[in-house]
N, C-alpha and C positions, 0 to 999 in steps of 0.2 A: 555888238553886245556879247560878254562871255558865255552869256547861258543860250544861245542861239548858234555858239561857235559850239558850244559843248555837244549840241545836240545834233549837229551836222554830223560830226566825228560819231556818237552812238548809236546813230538813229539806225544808221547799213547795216551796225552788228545785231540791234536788238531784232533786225529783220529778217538776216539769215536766222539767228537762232529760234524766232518762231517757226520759221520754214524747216526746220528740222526735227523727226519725231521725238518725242516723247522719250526721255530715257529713261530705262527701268529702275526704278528707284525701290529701295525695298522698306514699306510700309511693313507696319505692322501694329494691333490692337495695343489702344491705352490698356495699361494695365500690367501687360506682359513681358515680360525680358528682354523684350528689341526683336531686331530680323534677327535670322539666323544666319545669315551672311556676318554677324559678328561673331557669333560662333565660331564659325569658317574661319574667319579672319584670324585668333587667336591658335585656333587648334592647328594650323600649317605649320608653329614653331613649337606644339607642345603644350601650349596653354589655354587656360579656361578660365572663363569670369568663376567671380566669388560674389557668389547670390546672398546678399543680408538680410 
């Protein structure tokens, strides 16, 4: 069966990838202009969002 073939083949990855911590992801409040790592992001080459 495919989907019992598929799941052999995912099943290792999706189990290392539990087993590995949490990467930091950068949340940030409904409402507000994103993480600030997009900021970061922009400003390395010079630029900056354009808030509407």
């Amino acid at each position: 069966d495919n989907i019992e073939v598929c799941w052999e083949f995912l099943q290792p990855i999706l189990d290392v990838w539990k087993s590995l911590p949490p990467r930091d992801f950068p949340n940030y409040p409904a409402g507000s202009y994103g993480p600030e790592e997009a900021d970061e992001l922009l400003a390395r080459d010079g630029f900056h969002w354009k808030n509407q």
